[in-house]
NUDO-477389 format. One line per field, with one value per atom (N, C-alpha, C): residue number from 1; residue in three letters; atom name; x negated, y negated, z negated. Coordinates in Angstrom, 3 decimals. Layout:
N
i = (NUM|...)
aa = (Ala|...)
at = (CA|...)
xx = (X|...)
yy = (Y|...)
zz = (Z|...)
***
This chain:
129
i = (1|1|1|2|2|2|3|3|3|4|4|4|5|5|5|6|6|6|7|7|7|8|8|8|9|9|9|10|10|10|11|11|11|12|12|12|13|13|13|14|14|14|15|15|15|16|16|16|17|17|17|18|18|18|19|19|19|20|20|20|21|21|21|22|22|22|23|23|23|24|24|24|25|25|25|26|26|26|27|27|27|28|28|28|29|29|29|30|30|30|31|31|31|32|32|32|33|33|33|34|34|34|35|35|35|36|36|36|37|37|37|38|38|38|39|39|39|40|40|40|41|41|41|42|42|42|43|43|43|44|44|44|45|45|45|46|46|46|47|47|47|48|48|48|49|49|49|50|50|50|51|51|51|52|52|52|53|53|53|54|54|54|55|55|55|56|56|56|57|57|57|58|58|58|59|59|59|60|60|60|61|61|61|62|62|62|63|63|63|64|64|64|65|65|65|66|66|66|67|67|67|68|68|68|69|69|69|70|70|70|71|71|71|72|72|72|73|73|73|74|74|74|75|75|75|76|76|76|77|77|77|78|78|78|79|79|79|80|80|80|81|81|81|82|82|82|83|83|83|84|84|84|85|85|85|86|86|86|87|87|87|88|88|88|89|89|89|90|90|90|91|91|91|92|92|92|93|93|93|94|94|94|95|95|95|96|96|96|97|97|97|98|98|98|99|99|99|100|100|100|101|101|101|102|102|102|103|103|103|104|104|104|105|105|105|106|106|106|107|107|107|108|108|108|109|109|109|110|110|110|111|111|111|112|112|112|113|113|113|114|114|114|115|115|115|116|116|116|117|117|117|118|118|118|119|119|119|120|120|120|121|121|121|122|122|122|123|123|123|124|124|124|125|125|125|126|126|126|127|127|127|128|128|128|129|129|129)
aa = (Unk|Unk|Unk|Unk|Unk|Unk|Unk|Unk|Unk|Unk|Unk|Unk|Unk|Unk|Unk|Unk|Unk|Unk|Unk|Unk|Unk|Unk|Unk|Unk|Unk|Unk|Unk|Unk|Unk|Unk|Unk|Unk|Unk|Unk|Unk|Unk|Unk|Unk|Unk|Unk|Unk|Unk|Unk|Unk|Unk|Unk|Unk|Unk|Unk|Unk|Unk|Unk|Unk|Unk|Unk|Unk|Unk|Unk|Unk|Unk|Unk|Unk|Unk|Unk|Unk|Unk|Unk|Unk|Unk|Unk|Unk|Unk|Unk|Unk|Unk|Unk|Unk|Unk|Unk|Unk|Unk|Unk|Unk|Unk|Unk|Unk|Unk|Unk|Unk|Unk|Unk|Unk|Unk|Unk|Unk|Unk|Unk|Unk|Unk|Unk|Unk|Unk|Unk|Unk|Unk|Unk|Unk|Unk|Unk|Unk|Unk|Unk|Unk|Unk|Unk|Unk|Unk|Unk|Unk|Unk|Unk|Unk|Unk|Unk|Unk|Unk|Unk|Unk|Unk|Unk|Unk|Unk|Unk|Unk|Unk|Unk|Unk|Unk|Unk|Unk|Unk|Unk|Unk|Unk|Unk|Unk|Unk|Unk|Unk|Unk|Unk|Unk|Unk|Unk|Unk|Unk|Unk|Unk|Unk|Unk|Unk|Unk|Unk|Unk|Unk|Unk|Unk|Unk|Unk|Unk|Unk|Unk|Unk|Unk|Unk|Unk|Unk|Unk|Unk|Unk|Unk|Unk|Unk|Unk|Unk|Unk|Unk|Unk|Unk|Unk|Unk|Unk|Unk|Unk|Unk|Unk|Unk|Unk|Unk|Unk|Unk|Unk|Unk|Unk|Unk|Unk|Unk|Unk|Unk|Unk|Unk|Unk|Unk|Unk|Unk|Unk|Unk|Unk|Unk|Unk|Unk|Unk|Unk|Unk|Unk|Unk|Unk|Unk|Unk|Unk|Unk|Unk|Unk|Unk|Unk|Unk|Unk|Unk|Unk|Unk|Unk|Unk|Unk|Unk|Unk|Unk|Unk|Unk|Unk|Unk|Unk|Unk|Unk|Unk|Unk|Unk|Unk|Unk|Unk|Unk|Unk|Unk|Unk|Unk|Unk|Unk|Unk|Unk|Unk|Unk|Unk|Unk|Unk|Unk|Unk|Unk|Unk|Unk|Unk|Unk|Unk|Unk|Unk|Unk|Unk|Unk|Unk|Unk|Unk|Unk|Unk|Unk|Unk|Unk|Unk|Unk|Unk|Unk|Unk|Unk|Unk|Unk|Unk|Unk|Unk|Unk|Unk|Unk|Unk|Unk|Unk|Unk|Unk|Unk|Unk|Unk|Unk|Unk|Unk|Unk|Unk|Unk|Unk|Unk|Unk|Unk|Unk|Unk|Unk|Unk|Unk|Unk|Unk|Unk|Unk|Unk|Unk|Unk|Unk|Unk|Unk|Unk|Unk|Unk|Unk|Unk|Unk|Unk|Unk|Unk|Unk|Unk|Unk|Unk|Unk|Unk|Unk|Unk|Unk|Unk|Unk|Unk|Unk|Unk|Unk|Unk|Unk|Unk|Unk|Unk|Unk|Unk|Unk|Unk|Unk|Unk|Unk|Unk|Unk|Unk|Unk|Unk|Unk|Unk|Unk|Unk|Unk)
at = (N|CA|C|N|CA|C|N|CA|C|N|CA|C|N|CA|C|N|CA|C|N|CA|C|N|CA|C|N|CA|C|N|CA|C|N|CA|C|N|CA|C|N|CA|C|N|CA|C|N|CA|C|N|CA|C|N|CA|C|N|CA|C|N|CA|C|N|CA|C|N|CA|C|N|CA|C|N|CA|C|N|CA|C|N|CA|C|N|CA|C|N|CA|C|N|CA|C|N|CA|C|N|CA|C|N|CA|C|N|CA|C|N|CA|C|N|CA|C|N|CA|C|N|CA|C|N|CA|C|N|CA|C|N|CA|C|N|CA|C|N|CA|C|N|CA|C|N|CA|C|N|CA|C|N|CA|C|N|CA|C|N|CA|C|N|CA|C|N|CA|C|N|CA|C|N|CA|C|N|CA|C|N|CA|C|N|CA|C|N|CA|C|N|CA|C|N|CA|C|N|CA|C|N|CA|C|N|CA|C|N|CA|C|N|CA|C|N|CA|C|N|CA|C|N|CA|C|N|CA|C|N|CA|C|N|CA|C|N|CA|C|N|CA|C|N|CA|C|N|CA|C|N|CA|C|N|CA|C|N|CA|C|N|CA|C|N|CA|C|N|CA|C|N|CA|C|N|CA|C|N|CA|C|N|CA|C|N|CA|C|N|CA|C|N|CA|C|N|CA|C|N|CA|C|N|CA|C|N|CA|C|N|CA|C|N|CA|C|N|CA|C|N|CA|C|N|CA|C|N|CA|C|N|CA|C|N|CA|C|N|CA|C|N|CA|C|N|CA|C|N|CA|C|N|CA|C|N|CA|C|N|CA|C|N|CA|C|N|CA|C|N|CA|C|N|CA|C|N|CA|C|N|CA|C|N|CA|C|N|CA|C|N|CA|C|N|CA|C|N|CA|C|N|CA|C|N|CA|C|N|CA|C|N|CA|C|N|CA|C|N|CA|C|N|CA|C|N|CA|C|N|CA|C|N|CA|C|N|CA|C|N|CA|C|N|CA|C|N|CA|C)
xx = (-126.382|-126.357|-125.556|-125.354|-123.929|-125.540|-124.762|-125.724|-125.507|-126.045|-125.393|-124.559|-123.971|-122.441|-123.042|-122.421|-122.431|-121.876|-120.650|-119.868|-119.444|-119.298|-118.656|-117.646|-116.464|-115.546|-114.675|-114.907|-114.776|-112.881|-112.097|-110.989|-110.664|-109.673|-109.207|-107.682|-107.196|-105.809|-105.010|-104.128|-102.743|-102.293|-102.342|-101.754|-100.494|-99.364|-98.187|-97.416|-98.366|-97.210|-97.616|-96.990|-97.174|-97.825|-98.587|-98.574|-97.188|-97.736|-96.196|-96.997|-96.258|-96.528|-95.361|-95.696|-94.536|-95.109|-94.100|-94.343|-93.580|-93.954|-92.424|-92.546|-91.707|-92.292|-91.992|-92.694|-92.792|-91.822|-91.047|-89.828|-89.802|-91.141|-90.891|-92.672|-93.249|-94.068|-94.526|-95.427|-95.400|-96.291|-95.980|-96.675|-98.306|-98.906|-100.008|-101.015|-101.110|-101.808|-101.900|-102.858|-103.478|-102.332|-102.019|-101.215|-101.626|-101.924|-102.300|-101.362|-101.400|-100.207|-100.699|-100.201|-100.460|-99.899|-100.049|-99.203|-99.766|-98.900|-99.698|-99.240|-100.387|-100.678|-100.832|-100.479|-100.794|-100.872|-101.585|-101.406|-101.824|-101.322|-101.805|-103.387|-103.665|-105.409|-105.960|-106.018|-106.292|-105.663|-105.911|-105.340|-106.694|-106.727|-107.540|-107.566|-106.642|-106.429|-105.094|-104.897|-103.776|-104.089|-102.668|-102.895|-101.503|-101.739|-100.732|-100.597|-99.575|-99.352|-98.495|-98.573|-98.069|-97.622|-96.958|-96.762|-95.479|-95.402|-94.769|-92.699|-92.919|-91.608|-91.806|-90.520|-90.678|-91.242|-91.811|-92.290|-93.322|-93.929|-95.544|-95.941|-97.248|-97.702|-98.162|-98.047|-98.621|-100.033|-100.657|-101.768|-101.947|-103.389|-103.494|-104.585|-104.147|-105.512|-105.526|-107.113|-106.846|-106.838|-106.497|-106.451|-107.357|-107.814|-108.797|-108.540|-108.740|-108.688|-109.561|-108.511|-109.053|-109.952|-110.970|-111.678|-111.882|-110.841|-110.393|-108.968|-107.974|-106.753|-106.071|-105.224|-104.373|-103.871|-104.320|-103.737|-104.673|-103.288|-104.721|-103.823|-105.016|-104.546|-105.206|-104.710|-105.346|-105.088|-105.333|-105.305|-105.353|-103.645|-103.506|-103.673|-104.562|-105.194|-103.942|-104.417|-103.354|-102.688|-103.462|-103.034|-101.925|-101.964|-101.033|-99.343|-99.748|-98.734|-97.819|-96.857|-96.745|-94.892|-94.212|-92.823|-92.682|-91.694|-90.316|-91.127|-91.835|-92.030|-92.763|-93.199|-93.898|-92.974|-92.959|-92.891|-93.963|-93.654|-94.892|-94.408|-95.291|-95.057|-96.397|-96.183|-97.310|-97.637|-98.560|-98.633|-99.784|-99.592|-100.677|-100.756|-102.074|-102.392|-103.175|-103.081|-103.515|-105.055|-104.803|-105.442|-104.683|-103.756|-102.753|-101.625|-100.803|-99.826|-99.636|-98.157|-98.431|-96.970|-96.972|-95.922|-95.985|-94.781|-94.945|-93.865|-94.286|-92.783|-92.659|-91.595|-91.063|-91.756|-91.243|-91.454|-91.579|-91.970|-92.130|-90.936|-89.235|-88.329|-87.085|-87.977|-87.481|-87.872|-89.023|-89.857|-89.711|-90.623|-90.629|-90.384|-89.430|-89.664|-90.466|-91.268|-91.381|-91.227|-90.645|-89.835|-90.859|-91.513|-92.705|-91.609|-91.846|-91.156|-91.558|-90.733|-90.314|-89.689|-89.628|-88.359|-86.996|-87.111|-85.734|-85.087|-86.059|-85.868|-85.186|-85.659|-85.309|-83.841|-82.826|-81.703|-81.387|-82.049|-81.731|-82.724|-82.896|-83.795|-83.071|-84.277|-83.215|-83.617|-82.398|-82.355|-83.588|-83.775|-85.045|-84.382|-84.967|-84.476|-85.432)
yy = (-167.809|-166.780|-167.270|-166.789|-166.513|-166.780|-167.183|-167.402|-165.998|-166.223|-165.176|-165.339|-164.296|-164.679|-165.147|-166.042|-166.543|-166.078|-165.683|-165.115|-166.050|-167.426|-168.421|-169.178|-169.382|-169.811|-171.329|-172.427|-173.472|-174.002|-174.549|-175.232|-176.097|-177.030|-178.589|-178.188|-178.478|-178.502|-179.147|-178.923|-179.866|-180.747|-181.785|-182.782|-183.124|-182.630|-183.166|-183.516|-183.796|-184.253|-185.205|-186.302|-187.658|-187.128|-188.600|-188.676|-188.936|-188.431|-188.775|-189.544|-191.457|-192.090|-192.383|-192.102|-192.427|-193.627|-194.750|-195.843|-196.154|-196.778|-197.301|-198.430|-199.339|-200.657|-202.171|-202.746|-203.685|-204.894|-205.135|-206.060|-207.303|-207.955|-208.678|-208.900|-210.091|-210.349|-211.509|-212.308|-213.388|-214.632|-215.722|-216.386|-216.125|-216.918|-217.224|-215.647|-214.663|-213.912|-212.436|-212.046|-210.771|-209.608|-209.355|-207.927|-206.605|-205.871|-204.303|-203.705|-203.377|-202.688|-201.230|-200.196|-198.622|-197.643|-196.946|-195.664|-194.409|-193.428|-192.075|-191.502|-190.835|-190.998|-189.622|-188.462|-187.091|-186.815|-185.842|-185.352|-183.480|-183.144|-182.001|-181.333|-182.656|-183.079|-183.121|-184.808|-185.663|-187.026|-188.362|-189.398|-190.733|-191.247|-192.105|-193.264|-193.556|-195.318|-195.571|-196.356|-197.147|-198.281|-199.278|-200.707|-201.464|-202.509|-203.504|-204.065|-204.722|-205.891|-206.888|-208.116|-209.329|-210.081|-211.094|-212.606|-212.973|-214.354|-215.628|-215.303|-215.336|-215.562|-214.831|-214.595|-214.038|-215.028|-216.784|-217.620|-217.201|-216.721|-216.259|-214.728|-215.331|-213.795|-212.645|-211.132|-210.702|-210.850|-210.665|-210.739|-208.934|-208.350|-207.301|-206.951|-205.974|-205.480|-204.237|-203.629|-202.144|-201.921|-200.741|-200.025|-198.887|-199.004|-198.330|-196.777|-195.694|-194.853|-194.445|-193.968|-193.432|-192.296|-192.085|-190.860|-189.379|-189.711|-188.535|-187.798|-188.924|-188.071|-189.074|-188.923|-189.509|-190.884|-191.373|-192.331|-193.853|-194.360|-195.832|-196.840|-198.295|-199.425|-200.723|-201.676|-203.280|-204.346|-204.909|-205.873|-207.568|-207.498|-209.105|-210.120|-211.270|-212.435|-213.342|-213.893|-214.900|-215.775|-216.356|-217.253|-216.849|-215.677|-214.824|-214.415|-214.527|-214.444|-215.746|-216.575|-217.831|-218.015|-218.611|-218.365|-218.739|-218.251|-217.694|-215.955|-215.826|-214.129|-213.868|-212.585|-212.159|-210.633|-210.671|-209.462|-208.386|-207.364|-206.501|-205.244|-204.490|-203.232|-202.279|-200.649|-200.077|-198.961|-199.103|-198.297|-197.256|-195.496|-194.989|-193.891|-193.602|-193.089|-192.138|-191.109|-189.620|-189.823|-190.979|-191.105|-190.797|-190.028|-189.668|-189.909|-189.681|-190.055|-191.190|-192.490|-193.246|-193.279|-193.389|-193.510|-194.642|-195.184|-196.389|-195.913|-197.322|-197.427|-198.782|-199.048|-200.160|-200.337|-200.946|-201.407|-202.982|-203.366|-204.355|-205.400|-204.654|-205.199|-205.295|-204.078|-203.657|-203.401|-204.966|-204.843|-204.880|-204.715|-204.696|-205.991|-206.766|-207.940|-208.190|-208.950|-208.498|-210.431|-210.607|-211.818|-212.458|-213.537|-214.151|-215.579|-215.168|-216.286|-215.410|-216.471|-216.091|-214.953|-213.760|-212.774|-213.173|-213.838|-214.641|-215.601|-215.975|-216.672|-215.770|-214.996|-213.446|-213.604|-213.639|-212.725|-212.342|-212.534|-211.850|-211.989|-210.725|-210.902|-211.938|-212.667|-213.500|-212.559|-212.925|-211.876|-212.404|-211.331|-211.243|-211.700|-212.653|-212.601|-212.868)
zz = (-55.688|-56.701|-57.890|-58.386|-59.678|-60.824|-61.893|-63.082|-64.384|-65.085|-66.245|-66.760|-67.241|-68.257|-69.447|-70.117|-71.374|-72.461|-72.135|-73.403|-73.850|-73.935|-74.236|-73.404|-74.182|-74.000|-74.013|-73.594|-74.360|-74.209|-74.892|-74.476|-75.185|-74.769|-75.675|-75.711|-77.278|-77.220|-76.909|-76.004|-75.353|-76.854|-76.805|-77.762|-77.788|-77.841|-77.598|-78.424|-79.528|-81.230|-81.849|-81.812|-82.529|-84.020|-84.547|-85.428|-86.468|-87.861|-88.545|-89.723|-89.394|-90.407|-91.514|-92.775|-94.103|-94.607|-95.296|-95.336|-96.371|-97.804|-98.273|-98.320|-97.111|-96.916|-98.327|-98.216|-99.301|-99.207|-100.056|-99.616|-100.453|-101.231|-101.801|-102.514|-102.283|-103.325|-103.531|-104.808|-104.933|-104.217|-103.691|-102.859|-103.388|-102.212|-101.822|-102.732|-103.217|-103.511|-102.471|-102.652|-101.693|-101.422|-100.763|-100.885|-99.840|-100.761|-100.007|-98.988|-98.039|-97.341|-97.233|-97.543|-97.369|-96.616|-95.826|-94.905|-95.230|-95.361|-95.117|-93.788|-92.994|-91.937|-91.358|-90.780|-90.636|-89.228|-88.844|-87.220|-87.088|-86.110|-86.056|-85.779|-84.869|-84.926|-85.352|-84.988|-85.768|-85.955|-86.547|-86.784|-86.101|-85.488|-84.295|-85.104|-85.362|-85.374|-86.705|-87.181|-88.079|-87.490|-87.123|-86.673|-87.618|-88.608|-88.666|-87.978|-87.624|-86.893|-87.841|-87.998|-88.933|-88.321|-88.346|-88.353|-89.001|-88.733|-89.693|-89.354|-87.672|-87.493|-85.933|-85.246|-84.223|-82.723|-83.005|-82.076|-82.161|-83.129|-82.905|-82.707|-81.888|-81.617|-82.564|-82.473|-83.903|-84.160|-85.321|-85.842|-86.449|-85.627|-85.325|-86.713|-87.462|-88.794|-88.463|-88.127|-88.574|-89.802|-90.187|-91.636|-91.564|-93.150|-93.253|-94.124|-93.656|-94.153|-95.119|-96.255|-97.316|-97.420|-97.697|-97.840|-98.034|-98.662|-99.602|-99.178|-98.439|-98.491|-97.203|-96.767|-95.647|-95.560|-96.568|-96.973|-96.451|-95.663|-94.646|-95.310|-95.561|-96.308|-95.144|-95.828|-95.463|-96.261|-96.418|-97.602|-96.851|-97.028|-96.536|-97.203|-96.842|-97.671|-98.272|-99.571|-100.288|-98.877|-98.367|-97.365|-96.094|-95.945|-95.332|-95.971|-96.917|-97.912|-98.591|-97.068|-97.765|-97.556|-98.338|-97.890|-96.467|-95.680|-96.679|-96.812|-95.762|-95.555|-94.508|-94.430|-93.292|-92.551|-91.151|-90.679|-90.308|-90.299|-90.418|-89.331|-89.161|-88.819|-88.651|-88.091|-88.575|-87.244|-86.842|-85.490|-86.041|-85.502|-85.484|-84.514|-83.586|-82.797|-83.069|-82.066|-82.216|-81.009|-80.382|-79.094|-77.868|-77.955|-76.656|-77.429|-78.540|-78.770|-79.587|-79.525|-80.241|-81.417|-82.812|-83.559|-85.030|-84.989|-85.824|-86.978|-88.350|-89.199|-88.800|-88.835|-88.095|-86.754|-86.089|-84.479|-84.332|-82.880|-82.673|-82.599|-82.675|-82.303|-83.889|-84.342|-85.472|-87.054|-87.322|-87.841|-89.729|-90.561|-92.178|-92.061|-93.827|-93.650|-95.486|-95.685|-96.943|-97.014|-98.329|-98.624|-100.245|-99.447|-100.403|-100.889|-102.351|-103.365|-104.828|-106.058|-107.420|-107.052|-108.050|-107.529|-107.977|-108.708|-109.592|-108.207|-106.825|-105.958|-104.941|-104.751|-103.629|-103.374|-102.668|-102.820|-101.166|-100.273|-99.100|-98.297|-97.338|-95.528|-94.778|-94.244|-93.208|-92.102|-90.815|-90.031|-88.978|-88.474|-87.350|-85.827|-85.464|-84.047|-83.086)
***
């Protein structure tokens, strides 16, 4: 036997649109102290996840932070320790997921470089290889 109609309808929306992360990446700050990293983060959804990824030079593996979303507005942070922050620099980049889709600023090949010294010390990225 057949049950009763319900009148209810249930469905899940096809996901087919990345997140869109904006970033204005950080190119310079002073040794050994804390530095915030920030993205704003949007989806047609929702927004799942923010992931940094860090390290020293391209021999090492990255070092994975989630970011924590702000409460109030789109906006996801993390806060890298003084000790993280040591010359010449760190590479960075910024991954965020919808749960089915994935979109970054910078990439794993093509990453932020932010350049730890005096700024009077600063005068170029060394190149990534």
């Amino acid at each position: 036997t057949e049950s009763n109609p319900s009148a209810i309808a249930s469905a899940t929306a096809l996901d087919n649109v990345p997140p869109v992360v904006n970033h204005n990446p950080v190119v310079t700050s002073p040794p050994n102290q804390s530095r915030t990293i920030q993205a704003t983060v949007t989806d047609n959804i929702s927004v799942q996840a923010v992931t940094l990824f860090h390290r020293k030079d391209s021999s090492e593996a990255w070092q994975v932070r989630n970011m924590i979303k702000n409460t109030t507005n789109n906006s996801w942070s993390v806060n890298l320790a003084g000790s993280v922050m040591a010359q010449p620099g760190i590479y960075y980049y910024i991954s965020a997921t919808d749960g089915v889709n994935t979109s970054s600023a910078g990439t794993e090949t093509g990453p932020f470089f932010i350049a730890i010294g005096e700024s009077s010390t600063i005068s170029a990225w060394p190149w990534y290889n």
